[in-house]
C-alpha positions as CSV (number, residue, x, y, z in Angstrom):
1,X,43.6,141.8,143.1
2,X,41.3,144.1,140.8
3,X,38.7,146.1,143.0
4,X,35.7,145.9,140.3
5,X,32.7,145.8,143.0
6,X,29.2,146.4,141.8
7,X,29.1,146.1,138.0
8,X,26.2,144.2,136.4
9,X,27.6,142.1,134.0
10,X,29.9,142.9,131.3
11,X,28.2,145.5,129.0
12,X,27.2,147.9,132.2
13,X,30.7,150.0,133.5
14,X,30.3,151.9,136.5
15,X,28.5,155.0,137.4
16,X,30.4,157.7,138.7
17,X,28.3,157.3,142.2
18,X,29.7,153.8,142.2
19,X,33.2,154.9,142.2
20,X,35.9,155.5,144.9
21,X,39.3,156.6,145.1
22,X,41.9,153.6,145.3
23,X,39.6,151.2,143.2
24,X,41.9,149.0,140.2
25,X,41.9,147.2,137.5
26,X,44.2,145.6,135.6
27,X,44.4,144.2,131.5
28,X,47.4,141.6,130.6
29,X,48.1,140.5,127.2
30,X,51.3,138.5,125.9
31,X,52.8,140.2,122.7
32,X,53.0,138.0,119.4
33,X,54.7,138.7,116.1
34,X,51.1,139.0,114.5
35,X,50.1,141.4,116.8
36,X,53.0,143.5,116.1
37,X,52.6,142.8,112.4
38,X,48.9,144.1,112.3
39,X,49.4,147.3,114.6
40,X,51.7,148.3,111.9
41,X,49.5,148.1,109.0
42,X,46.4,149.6,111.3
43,X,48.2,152.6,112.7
44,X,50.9,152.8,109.1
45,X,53.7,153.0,112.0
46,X,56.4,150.5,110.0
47,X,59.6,152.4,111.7
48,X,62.1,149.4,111.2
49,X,63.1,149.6,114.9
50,X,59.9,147.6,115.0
51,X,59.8,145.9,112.1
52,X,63.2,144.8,110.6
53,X,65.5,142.9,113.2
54,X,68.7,143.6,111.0
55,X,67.9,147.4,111.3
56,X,67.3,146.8,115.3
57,X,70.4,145.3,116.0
58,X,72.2,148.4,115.1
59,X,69.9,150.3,117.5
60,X,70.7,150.9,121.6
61,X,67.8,148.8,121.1
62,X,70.1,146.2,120.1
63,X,66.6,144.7,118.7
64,X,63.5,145.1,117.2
65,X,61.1,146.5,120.1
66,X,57.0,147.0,119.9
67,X,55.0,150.0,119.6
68,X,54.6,152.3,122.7
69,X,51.6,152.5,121.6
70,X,50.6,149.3,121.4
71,X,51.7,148.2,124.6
72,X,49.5,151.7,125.8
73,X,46.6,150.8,124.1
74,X,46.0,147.9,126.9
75,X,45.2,150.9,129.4
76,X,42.2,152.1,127.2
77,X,41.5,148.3,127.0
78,X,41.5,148.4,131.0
79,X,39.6,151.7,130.6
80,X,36.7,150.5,128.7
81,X,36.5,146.9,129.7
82,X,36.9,147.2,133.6
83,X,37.2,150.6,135.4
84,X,34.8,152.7,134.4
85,X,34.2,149.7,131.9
86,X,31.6,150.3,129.2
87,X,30.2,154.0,128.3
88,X,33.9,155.6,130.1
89,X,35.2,158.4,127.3
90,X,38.4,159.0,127.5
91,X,39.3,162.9,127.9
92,X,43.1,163.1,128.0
93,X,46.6,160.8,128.4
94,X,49.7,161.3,129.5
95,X,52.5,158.7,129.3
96,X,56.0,158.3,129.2
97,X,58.0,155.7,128.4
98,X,60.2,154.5,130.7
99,X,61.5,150.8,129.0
100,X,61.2,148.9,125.9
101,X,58.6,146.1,125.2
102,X,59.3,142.9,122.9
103,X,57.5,140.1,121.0
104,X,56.8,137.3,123.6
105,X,56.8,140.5,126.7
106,X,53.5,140.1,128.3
107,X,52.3,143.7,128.8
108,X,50.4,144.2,132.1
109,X,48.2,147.3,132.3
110,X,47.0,148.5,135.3
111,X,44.5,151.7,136.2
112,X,43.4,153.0,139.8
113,X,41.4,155.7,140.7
114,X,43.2,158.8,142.0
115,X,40.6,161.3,142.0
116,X,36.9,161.6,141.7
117,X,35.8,165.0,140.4
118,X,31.4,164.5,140.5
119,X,30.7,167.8,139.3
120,X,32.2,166.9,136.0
121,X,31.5,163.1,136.0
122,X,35.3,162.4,135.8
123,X,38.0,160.4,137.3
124,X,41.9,160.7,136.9
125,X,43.6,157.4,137.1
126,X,46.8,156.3,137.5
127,X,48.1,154.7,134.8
128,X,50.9,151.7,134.7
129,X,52.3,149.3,132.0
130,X,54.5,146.6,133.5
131,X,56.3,143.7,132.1
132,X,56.9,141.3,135.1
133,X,58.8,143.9,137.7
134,X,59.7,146.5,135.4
135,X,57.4,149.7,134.6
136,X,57.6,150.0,130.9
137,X,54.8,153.1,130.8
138,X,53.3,155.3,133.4
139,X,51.3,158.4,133.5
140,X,47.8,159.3,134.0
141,X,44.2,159.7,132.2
142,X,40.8,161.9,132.8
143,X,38.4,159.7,131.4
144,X,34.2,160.6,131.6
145,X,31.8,158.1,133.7
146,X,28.6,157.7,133.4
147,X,25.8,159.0,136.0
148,X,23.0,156.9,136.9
149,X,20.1,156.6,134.3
């Protein structure tokens, strides 16, 4: 279950005095062929590993498999929607990919707060991507909060 105590209503995240080590949040979204389709032409990323299943099947892929990048971009969706939430900055990411992701996959991100560092206003987070049991992506991020106005 998400730990997202205290936040006003969607367009306030969290202060960095509301924050403790250990809180989560979590972001899931199924993959479609559209989605796919249009991460290609927004990011120019058309490596036929991703796009053209003929190409794919020659692959240790042994298929067309989406964007590590897509599937990452659900922890800054995780980031800026639920923990901080609104007004976090990222700082830095690190990731690594552990498994590949396909069309129909739905893409779990999940974020939880490792360390609080108040004289800077920042929190690292653990970092996770699952699809069902298997980690897909894991790392960590420094992302700026927020004080109290």
């Amino acid at each position: 279950m998400d730990d997202i105590r205290g936040r006003r209503n969607d367009l306030d995240g969290y202060s960095i005095e509301d924050l403790s080590v250990g809180m989560t949040a979590r972001y899931a979204k199924t993959i479609t062929e559209a989605d796919l389709v249009l991460f290609a032409g927004i990011s120019g990323d058309c490596n036929p590993v991703h796009m053209n299943e003929n190409y794919a099947l020659s692959t240790p892929f042994k298929g067309r498999i989406v964007h590590g990048m897509l599937s990452a971009s659900f922890l800054s969706t995780a980031i800026a929607t639920k923990l901080p939430g609104p007004g976090s900055i990222y700082v830095s990411q690190n990731l690594k990919f552990r498994a590949p992701v396909r069309i129909g996959d739905t893409v779990e991100a999940r974020v939880t707060i490792v360390e609080i560092v108040p004289a800077k206003n920042r929190v690292v987070l653990k970092t996770t991507c699952t699809v069902g049991e298997t980690v897909v992506i894991d790392g960590d991020a420094t992302v700026m909060v927020p004080t109290r106005q």
